[in-house]
N, C-alpha and C positions, 0 to 999 in steps of 0.2 A: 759886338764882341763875338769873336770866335767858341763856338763850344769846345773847350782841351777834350772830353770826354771820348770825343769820336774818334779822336788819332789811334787810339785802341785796333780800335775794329780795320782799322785799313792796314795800318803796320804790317799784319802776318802775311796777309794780301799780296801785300806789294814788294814785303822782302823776297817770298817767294817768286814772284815773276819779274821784280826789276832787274835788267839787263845793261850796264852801258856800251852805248854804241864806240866801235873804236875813234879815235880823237884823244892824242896828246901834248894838245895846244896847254901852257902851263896860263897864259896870260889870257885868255880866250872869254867868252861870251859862254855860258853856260846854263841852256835852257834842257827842261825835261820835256817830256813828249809821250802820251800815254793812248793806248789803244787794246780794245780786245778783237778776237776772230780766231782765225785757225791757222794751223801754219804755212799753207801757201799766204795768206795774209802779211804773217810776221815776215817771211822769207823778204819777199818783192819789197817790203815797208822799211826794213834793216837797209836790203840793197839801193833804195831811193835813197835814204838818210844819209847813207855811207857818198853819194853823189854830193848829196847838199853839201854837208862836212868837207869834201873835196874844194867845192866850188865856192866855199865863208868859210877858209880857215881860220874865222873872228870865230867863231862859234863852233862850240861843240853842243852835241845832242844828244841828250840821256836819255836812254829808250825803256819804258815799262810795260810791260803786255802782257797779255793773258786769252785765256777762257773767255765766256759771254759768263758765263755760270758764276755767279757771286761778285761779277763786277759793277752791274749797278749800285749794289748794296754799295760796295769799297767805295767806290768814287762819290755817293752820298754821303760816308763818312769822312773822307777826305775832304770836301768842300765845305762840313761845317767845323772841321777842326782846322784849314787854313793849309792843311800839305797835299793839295790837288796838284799837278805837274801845270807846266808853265801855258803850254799845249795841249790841249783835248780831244780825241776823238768823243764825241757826244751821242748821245738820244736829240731828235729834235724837240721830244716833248720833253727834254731834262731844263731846258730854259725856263720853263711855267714851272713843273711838277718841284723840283728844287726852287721854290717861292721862299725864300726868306732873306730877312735883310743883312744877315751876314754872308749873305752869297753872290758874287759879283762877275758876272762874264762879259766884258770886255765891249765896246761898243764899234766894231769892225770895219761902221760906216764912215768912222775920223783918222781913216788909216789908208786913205784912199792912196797917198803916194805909195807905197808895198803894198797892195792888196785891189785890183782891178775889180771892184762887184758890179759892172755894167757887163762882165761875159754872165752875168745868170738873167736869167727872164723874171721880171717882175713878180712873179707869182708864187716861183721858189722862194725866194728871198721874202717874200713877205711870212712864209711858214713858218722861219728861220728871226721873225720882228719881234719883239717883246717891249711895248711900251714907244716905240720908234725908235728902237734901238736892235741893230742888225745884230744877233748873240753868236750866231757861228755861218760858217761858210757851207753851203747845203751841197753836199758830195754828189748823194746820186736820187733815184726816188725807187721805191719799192715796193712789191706789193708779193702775197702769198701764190704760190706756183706748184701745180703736181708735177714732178720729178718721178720716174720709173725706172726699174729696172729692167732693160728690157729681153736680159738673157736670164733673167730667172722667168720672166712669163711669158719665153720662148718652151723654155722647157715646160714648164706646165700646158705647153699646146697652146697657148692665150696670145692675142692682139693685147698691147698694153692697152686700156681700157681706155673708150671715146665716152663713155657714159655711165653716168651714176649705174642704173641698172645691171650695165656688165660689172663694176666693180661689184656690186653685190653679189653676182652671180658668181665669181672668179673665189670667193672665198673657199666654198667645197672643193672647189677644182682642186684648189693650190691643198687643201686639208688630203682628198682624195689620191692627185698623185704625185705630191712633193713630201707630204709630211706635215706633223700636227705643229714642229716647228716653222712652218710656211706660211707671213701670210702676204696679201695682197699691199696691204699699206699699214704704213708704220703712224701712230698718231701717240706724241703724249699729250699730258695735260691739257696744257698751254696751244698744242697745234688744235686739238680736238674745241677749245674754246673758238676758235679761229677758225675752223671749218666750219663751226655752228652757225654761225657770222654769215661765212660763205652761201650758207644752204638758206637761210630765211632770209638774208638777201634777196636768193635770185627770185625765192616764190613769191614774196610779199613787195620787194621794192620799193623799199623806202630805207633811209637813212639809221643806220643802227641806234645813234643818239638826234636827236634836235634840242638847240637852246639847255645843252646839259638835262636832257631827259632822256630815258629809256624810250624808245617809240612801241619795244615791241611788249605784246600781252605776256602774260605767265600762261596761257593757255598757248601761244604761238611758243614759245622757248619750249615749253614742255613739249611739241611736236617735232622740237629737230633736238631736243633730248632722245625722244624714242628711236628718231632716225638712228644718231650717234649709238645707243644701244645694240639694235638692229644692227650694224656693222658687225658689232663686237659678237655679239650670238651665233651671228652668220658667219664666223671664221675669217673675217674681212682686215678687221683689226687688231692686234696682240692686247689681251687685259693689261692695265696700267700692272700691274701686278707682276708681271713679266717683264714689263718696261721697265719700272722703276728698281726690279732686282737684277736688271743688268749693271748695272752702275756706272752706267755710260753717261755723262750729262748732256751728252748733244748724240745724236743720229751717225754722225760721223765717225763717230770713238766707238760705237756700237758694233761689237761682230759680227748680230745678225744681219745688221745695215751693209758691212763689211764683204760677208762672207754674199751675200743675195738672200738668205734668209727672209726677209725685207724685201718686198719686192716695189714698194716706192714709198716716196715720204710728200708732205704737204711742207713747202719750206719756201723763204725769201729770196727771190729770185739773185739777186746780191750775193746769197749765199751758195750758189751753185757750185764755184769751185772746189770747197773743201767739199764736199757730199763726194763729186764727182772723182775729185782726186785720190778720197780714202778708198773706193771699191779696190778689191782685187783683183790681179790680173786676170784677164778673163772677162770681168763683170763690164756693162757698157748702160750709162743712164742718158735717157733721154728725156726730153722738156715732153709731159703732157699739153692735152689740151682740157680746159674747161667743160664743166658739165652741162649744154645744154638742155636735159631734160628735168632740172632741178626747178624749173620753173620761165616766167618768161622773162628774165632781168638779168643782167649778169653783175652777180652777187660779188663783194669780194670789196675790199680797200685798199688804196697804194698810200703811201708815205715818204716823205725822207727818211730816207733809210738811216742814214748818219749824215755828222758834220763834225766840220773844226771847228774848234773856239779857245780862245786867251781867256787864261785866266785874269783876273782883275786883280790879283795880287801878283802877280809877273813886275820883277825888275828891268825886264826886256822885251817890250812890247812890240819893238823894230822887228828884234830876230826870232820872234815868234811869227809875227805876218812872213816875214820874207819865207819861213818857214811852210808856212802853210800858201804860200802864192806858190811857192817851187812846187809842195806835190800835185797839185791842185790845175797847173797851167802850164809846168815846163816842160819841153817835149822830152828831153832824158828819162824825166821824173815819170811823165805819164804814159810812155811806152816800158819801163818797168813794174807801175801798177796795174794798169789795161782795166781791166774791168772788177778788179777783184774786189771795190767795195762797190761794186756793182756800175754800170753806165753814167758816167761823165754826165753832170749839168752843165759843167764849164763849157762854154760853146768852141772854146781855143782847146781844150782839149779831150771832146768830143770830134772837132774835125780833124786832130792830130788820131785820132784813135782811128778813124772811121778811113785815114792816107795809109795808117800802117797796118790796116787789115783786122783789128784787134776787137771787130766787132761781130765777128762772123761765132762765138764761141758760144759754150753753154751760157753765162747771167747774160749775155744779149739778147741770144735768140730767148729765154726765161724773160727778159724783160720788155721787148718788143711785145711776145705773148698776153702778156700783164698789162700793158698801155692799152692795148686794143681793146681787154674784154672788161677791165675793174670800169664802175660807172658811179662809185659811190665814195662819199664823203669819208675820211678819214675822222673818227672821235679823240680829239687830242689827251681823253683822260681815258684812253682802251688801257693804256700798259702801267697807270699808276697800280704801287704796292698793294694797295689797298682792296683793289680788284682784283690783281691775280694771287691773291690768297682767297677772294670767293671763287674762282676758279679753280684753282687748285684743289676745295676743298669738295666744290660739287662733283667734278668727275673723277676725280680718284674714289669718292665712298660711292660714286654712283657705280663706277667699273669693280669694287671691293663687292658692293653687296649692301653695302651701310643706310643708300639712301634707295628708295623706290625710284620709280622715275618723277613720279608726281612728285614726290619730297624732293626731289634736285631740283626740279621746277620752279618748285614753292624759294627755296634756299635761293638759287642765284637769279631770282626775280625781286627778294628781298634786297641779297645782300647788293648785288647792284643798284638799285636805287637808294637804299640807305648810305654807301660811297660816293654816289654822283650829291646827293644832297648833302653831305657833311653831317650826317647823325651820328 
């Protein structure tokens, strides 16, 4: 039985950003269709939709979107109150982490006459399996990528940084002759947990979790604490302090990101369009490269970055696949998406992308980058709730003042293993 309680929580959500797309079939097929990103995202995803509708005038498409910023929550509460959309853009790890038995996504592998899943490689697909059961269709894969800006740290006299140690160095520069609002890279919370990853990664090399364990010590976390610190002292980093009273929820919407204030961010190569598209005229970002002086590994995780999936309460299970075969494989469809949720798995429209030139762009060359240097295991329980509230909680009091380093140490050596075990 469905929990009523959570409809609550999604309602405000969803009245603010649900959209219909145009379609005035009175007798028609009427599925909804939900996703967040930015708005080159929504642009290109409306303009696909708008083709579909064209091309199954049986079916009309209800389009809901948004922000990243409070959509997990929404869409958690939507799925146990029963009013999730028919269509999902997903989390790959929302198939496990949404573990409960009133929650149902669709089994994609019995839908083979609409829905070709022999254009993905084994390996995708099996990311995407729950139980032997295919839960959505795996978009693209992703992993984290330094992005720069490289006319802010033109002016500052600076190469955009090839190594850890210049970025540390570039912090006074940028203080000395750009200003105290200058820094070299933008990190919140959530990127700074994520760089951490990054940096003990590459010196230790080994797998962030094994067998749902922490691998790494409280004495090793407390060492790329202090790193992360280190940034922050050394003018390298902006204090969450400053971050968070900007009141930007993504890097993008941020005016110092905006204006070059910001002179790079650590972000999902997938997500290179909007970054790139928000700068101002003038501003010009370019894909970094990896640090190799961080150690001798190369540190760092890739993922499904997203996927489709039907809902299991869907009246329409046909015009949901065809829906998600169209954006997914059809050349109209996938030369108006290009790469914007990052590089095609679909091998049909991978080689449609790769005829119309549409790989030559910022998330390709960002993702090409990312294939080559990540070497390590993805933890399918990195992004549940549960953890990034012990992340949140360590480096915002650690960047505040609140926690030593040791004591951040001690905290998110705790509270992550106390999450991964279920205490």
């Amino acid at each position: 039985m469905r929990r009523p309680w959570a409809a609550l929580g999604v309602a405000a959500v969803f009245t603010l950003c649900c959209t219909a797309c145009n379609g005035n079939q009175e007798d028609s097929t009427v599925i909804r269709f939900s996703w967040w990103g930015g708005d080159s995202r929504h642009r290109v995803t409306l303009d696909a939709v708008e083709q579909f509708m064209a091309l199954h005038p049986d079916i009309r498409v209800e389009c809901e979107y948004g922000a990243w910023s409070g959509w997990e929550d929404a869409t958690a509460a939507a799925l146990y109150a029963g009013t999730e959309a028919d269509v999902m853009q997903v989390n790959w790890n929302w198939l496990t982490n949404f573990d409960d038995d009133t929650i149902q996504f669709m089994d994609l592998s019995g839908m083979k006459e609409w829905l070709d899943l022999s254009l993905y490689d084994a390996e995708s697909l099996a990311l995407c399996t729950v139980e032997d059961e295919v839960r959505c269709v795996p978009v693209s894969l992703t992993g984290r990528v330094l992005f720069w800006n490289e006319t802010t740290f033109a002016a500052a006299g600076l190469p955009v940084p090839a190594s850890y140690e210049e970025l540390l160095a570039a912090g006074e520069v940028f203080r000395t002759k750009l200003g105290e609002d200058y820094y070299p890279l933008a990190l919140g919370w959530y990127d700074r947990m994520l760089f951490l990853v990054y940096m003990l990664e590459s010196q230790y090399g080994m797998d962030w979790t094994a067998d749902g364990r922490l691998q790494y010590s409280q004495t090793q976390l407390e060492e790329g604490l202090r790193r992360i610190h280190e940034l922050e002292a050394a003018h390298v980093i902006p204090p969450l302090k400053k971050v968070i009273g900007g009141g930007a929820d993504s890097f993008d919407k941020d005016e110092n990101w905006i204006t070059g204030r910001y002179g790079g961010i650590y972000e999902w190569d997938s997500s290179a369009g909007k970054f790139q598209d928000s700068l101002a005229e003038g501003q010009q970002m370019v894909v970094g490269e990896y640090f190799s002086d961080l150690g001798g590994y190369r540190g760092g995780f890739s993922k499904i970055s997203l996927g489709f999936a039907i809902s299991g309460e869907t009246k329409a299970p046909e015009a949901c696949a065809k829906l998600i075969s169209y954006l997914v494989s059809r050349e109209e469809a996938v030369k108006i998406l290009g790469t914007e949720r990052g590089v095609p798995l679909n091998r049909n429209a991978y080689q449609i992308c790769k005829e119309a030139g549409l790989l030559g762009d910022m998330a390709a060359l960002a993702n090409q980058r990312m294939e080559a240097w990540v070497q390590f295991s993805v933890d399918p329980r990195f992004e549940e709730s549960a953890l990034r509230t012990v992340y949140e909680d360590v480096f915002v009091k650690l960047s505040y003042g609140e926690y030593t380093v040791s004591q951040a140490a001690e905290r998110l050596y705790a509270g992550i293993n106390t999450a991964l075990m279920g205490e």
